[in-house]
Every structure is written in structure tokens, then in C-alpha cells.
Backbone atoms as SQL, in Angstrom:
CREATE TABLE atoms (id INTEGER PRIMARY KEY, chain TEXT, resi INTEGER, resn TEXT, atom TEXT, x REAL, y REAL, z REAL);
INSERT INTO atoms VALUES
  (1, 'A', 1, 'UNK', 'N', -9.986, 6.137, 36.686),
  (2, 'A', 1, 'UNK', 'CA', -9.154, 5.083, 37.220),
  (3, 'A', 1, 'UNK', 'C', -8.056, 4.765, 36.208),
  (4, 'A', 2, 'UNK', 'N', -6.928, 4.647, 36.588),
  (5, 'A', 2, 'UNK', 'CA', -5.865, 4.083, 35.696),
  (6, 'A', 2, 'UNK', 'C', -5.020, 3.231, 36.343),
  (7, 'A', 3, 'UNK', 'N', -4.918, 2.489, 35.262),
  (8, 'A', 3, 'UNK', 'CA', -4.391, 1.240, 35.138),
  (9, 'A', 3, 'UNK', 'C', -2.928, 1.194, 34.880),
  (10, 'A', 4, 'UNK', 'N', -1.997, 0.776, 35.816),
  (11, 'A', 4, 'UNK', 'CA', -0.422, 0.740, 35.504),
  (12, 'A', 4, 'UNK', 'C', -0.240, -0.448, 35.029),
  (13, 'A', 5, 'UNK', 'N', 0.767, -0.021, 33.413),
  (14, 'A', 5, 'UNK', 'CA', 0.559, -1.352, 32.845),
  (15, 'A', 5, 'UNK', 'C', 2.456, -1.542, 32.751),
  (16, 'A', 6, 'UNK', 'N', 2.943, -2.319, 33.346),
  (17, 'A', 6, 'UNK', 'CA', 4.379, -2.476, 33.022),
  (18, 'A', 6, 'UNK', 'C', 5.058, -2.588, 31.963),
  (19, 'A', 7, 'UNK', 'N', 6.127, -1.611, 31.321),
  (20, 'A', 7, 'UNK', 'CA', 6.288, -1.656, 30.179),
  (21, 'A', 7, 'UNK', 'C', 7.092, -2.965, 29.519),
  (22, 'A', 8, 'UNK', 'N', 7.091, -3.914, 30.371),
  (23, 'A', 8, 'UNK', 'CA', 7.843, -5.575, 29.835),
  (24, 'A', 8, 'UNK', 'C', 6.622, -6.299, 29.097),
  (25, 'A', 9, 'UNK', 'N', 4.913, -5.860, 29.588),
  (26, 'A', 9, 'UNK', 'CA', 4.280, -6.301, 29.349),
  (27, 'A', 9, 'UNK', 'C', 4.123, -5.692, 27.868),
  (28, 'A', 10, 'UNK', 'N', 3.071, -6.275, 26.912),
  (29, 'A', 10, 'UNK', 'CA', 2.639, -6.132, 25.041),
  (30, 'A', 10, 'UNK', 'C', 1.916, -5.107, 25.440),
  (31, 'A', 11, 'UNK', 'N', 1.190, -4.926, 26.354),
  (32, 'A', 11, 'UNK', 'CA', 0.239, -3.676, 26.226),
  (33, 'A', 11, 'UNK', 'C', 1.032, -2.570, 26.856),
  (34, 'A', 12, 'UNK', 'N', 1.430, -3.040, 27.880),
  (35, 'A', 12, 'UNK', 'CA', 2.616, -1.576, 28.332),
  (36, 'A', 12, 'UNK', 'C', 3.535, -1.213, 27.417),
  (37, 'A', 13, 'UNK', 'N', 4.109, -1.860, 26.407),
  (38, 'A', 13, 'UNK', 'CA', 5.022, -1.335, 26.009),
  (39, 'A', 13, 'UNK', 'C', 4.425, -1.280, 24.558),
  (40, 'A', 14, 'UNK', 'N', 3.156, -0.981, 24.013),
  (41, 'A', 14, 'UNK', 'CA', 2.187, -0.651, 23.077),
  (42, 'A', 14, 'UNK', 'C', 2.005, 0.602, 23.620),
  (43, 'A', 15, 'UNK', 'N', 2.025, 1.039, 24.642),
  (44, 'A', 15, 'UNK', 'CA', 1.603, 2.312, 25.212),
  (45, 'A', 15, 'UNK', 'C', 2.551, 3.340, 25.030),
  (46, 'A', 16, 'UNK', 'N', 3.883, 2.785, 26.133),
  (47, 'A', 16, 'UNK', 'CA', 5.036, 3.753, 25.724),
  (48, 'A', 16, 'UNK', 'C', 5.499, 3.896, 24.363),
  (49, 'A', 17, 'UNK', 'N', 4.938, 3.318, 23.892),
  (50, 'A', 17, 'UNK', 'CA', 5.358, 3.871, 21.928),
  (51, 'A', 17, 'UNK', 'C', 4.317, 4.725, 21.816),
  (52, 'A', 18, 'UNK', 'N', 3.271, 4.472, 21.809),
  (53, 'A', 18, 'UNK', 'CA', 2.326, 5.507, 21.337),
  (54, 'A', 18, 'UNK', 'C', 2.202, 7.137, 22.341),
  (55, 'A', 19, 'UNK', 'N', 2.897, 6.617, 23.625),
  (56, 'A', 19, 'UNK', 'CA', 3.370, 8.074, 24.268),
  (57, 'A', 19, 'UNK', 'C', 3.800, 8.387, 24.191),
  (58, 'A', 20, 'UNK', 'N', 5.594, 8.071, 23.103),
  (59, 'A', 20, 'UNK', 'CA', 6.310, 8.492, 22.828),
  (60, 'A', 20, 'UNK', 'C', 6.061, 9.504, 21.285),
  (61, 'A', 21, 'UNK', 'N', 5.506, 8.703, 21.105),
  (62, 'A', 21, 'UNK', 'CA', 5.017, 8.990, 18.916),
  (63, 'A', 21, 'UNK', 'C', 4.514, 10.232, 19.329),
  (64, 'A', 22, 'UNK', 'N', 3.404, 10.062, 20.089),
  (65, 'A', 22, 'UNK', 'CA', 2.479, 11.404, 20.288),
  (66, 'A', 22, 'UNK', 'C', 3.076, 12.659, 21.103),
  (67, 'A', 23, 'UNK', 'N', 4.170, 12.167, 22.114),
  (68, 'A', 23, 'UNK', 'CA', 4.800, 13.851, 22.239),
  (69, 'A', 23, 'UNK', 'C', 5.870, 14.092, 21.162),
  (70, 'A', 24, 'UNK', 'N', 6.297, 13.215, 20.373),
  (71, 'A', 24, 'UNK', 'CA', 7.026, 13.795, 18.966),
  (72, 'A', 24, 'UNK', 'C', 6.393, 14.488, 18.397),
  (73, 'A', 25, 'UNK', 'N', 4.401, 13.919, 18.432),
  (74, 'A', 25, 'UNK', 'CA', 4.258, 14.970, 17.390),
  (75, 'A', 25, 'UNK', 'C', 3.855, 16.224, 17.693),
  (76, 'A', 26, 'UNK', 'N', 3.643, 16.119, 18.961),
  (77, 'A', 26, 'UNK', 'CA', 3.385, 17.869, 19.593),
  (78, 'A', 26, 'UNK', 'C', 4.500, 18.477, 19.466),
  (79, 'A', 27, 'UNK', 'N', 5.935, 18.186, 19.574),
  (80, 'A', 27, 'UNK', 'CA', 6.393, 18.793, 19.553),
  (81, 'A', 27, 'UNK', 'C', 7.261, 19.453, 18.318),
  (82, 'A', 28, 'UNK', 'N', 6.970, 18.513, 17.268),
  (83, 'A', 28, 'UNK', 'CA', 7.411, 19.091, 15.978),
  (84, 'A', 28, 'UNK', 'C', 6.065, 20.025, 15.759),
  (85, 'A', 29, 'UNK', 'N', 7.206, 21.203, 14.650),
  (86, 'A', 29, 'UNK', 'CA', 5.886, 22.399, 14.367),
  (87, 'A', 29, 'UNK', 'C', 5.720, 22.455, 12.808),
  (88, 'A', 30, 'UNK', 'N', 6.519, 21.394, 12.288),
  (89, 'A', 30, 'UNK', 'CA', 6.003, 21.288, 10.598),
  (90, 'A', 30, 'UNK', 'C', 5.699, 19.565, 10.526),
  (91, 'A', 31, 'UNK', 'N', 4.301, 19.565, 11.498),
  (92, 'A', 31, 'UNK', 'CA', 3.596, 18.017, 10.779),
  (93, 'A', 31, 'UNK', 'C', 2.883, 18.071, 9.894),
  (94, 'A', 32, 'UNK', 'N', 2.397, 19.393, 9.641),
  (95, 'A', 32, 'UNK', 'CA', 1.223, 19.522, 8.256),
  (96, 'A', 32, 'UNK', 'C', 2.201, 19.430, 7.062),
  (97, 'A', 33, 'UNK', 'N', 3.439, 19.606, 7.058),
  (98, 'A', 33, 'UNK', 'CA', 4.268, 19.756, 5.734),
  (99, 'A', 33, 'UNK', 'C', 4.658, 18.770, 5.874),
  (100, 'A', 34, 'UNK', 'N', 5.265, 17.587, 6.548),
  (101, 'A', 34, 'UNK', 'CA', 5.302, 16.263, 6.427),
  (102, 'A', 34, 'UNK', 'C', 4.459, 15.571, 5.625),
  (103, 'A', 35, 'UNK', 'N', 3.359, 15.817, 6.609),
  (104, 'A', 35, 'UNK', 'CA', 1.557, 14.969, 6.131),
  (105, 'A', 35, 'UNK', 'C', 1.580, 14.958, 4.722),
  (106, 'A', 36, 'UNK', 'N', 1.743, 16.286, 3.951),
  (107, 'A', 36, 'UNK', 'CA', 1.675, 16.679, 2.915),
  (108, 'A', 36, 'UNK', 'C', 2.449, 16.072, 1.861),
  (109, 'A', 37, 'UNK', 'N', 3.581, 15.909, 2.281),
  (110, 'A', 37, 'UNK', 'CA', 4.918, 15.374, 1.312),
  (111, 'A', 37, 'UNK', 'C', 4.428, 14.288, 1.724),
  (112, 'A', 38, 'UNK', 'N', 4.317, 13.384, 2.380),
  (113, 'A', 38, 'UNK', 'CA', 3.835, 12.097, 2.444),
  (114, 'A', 38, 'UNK', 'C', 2.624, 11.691, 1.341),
  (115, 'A', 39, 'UNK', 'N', 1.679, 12.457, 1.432),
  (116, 'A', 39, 'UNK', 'CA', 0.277, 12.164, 0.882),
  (117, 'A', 39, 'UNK', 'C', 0.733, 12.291, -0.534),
  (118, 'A', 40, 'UNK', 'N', 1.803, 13.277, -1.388),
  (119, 'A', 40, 'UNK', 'CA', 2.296, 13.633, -2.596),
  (120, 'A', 40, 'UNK', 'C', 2.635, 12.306, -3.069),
  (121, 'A', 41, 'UNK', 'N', 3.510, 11.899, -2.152),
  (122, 'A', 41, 'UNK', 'CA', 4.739, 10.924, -2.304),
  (123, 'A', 41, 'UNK', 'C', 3.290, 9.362, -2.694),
  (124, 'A', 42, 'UNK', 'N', 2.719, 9.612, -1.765),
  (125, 'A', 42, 'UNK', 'CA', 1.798, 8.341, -2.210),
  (126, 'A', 42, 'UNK', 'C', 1.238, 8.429, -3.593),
  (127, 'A', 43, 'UNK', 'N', 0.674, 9.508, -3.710),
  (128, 'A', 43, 'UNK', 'CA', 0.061, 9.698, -4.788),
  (129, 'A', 43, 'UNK', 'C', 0.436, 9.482, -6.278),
  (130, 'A', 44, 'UNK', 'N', 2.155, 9.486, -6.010),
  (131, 'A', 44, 'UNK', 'CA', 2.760, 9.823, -7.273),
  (132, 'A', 44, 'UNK', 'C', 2.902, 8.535, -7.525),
  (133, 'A', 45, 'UNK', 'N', 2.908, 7.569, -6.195),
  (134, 'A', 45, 'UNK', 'CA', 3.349, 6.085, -6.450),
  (135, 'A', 45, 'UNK', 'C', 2.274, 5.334, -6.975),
  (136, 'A', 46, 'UNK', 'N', 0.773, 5.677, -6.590),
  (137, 'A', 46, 'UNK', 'CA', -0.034, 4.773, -6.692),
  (138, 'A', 46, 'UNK', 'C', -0.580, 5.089, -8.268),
  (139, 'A', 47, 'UNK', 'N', -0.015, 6.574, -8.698),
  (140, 'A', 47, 'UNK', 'CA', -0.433, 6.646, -10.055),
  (141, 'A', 47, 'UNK', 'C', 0.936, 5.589, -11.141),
  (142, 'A', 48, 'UNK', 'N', 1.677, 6.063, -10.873),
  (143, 'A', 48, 'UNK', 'CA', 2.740, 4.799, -11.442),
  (144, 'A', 48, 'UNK', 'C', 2.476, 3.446, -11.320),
  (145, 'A', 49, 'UNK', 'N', 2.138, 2.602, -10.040),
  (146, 'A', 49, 'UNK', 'CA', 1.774, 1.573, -9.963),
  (147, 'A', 49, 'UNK', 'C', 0.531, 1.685, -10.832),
  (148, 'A', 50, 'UNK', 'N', -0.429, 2.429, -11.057),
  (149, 'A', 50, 'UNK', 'CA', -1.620, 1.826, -11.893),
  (150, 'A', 50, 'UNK', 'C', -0.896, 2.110, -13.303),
  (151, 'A', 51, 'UNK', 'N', -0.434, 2.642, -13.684),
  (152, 'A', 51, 'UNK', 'CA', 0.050, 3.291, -15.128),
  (153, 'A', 51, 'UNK', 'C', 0.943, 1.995, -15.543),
  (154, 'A', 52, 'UNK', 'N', 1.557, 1.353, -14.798),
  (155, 'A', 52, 'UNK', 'CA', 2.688, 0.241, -15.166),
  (156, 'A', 52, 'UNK', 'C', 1.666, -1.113, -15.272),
  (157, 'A', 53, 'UNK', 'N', 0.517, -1.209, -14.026),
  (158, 'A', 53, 'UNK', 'CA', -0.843, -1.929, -14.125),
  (159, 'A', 53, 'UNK', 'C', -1.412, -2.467, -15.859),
  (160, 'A', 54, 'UNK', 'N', -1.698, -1.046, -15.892),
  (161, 'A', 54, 'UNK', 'CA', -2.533, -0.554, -17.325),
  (162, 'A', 54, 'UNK', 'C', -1.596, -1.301, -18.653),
  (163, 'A', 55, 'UNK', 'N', -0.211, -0.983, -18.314),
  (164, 'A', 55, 'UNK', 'CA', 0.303, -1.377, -19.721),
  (165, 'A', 55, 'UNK', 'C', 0.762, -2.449, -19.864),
  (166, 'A', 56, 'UNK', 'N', 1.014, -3.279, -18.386),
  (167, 'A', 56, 'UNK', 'CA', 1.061, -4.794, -18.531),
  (168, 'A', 56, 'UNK', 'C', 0.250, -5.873, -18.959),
  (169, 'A', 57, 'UNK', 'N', -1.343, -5.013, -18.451),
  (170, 'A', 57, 'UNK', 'CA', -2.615, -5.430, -18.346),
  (171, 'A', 57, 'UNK', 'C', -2.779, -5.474, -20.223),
  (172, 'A', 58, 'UNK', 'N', -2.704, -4.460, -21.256),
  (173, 'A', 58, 'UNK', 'CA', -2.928, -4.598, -22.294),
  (174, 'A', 58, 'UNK', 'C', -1.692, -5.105, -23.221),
  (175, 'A', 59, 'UNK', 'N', -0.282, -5.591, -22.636),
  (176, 'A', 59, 'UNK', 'CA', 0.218, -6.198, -23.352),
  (177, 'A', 59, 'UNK', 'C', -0.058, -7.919, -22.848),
  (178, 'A', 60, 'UNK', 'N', -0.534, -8.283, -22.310),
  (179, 'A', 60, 'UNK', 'CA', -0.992, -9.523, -22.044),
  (180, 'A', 60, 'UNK', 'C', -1.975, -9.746, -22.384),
  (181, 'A', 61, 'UNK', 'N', -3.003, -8.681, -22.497),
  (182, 'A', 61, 'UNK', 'CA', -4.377, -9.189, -23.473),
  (183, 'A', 61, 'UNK', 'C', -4.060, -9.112, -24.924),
  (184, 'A', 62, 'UNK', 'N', -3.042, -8.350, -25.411),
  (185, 'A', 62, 'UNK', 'CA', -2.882, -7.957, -27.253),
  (186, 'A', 62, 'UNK', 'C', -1.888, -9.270, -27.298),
  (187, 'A', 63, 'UNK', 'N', -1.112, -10.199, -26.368),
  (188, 'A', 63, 'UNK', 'CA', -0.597, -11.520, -26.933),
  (189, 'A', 63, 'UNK', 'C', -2.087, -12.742, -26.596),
  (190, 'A', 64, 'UNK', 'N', -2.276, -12.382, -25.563),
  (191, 'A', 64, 'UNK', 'CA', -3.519, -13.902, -25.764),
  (192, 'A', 64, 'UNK', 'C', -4.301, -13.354, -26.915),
  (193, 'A', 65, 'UNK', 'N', -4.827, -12.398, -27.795),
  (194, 'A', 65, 'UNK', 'CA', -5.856, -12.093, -28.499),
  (195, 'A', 65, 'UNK', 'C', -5.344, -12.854, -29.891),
  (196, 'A', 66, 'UNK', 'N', -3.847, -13.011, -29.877),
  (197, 'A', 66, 'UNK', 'CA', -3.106, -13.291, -30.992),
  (198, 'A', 66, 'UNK', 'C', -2.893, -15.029, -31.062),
  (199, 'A', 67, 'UNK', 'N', -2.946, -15.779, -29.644),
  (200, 'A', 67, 'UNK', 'CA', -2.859, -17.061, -29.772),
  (201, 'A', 67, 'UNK', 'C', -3.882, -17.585, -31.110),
  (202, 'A', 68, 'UNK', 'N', -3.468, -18.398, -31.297),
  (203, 'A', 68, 'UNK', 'CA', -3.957, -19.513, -32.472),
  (204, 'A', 68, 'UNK', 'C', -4.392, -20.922, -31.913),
  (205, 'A', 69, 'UNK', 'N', -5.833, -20.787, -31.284),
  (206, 'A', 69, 'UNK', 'CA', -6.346, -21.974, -30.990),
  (207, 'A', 69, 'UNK', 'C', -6.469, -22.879, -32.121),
  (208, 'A', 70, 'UNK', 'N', -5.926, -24.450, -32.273),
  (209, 'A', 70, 'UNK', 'CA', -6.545, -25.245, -33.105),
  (210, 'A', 70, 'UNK', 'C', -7.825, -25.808, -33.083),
  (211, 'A', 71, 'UNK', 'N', -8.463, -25.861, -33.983),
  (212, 'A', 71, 'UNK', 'CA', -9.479, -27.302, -33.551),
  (213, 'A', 71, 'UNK', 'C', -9.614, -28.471, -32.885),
  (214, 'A', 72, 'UNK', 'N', -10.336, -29.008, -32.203),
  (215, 'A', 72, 'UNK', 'CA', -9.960, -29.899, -31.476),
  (216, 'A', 72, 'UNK', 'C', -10.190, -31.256, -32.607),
  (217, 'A', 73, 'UNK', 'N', -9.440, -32.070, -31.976),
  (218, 'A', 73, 'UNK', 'CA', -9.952, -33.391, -33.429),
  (219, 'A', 73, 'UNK', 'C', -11.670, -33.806, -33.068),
  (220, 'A', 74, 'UNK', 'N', -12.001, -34.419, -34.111),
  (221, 'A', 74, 'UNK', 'CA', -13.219, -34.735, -34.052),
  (222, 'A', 74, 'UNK', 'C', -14.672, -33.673, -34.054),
  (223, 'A', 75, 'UNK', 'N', -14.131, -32.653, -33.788),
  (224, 'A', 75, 'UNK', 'CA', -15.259, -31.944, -33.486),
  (225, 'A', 75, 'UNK', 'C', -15.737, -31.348, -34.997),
  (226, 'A', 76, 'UNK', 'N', -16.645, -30.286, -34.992),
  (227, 'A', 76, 'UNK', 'CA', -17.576, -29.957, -35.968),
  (228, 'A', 76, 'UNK', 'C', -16.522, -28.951, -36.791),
  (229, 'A', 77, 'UNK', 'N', -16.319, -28.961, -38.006),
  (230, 'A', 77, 'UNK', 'CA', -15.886, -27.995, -38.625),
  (231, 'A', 77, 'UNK', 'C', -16.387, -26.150, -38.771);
């Protein structure tokens, strides 16, 4: 049974995108080399984002390690 869904409607026109997406991708014949350069492209980013992570992460611990807490008054020497 199918259901005609008008494309003015959120779900009809959720549909015609995804019927559209999906005969794009049948009909391109290099989606595996896309996929690929895509998955690279992430990879290279998420290693930079942790690498820039890493060195922010230890220049903010090597300045708090350096603060100079005082004593508080009154307390125990």
C-alpha cells in the first residue's frame, strides 16, 4: 500500500529530497572515490583538532601548575 504524501507537506517534501539524493547517487559512478576523499578529509581534521586539543590542554595545565597560591590568613603554617 502506498501512501501519497504531497510534496507542500514536511513529510512529502522529506521524501522528494531523499528521492532525489538517492537517484544522484545511482547515477554517479565515482561514489566510492568521493566516500573516500571525504573519510581522508575527516580524518586529517579530527587529527588536527585533537593535536591543537593536546597543546592547548598542556599549556593551560604548565600555567596553573605555576600559580602561586598564598596562605590563607589565620590558618596553620
Amino acid at each position: 500500500m502506498s501512501t501519497y504524501l504531497p510534496p507542500s507537506s514536511p513529510h512529502g517534501y522529506l521524501v522528494l529530497l531523499l528521492q532525489a539524493r538517492l537517484e544522484r547517487a545511482r547515477a554517479s559512478s565515482e561514489r566510492g572515490a568521493s566516500a573516500m576523499e571525504f573519510v581522508i578529509i575527516t580524518a586529517v581534521l579530527v587529527a588536527l583538532a585533537a593535536a591543537v586539543g593536546v597543546i592547548i590542554y598542556n599549556m593551560v595545565t604548565d600555567k596553573a601548575e605555576n600559580i602561586e597560591i598564598p596562605d590563607t590568613p589565620g590558618g596553620n603554617p
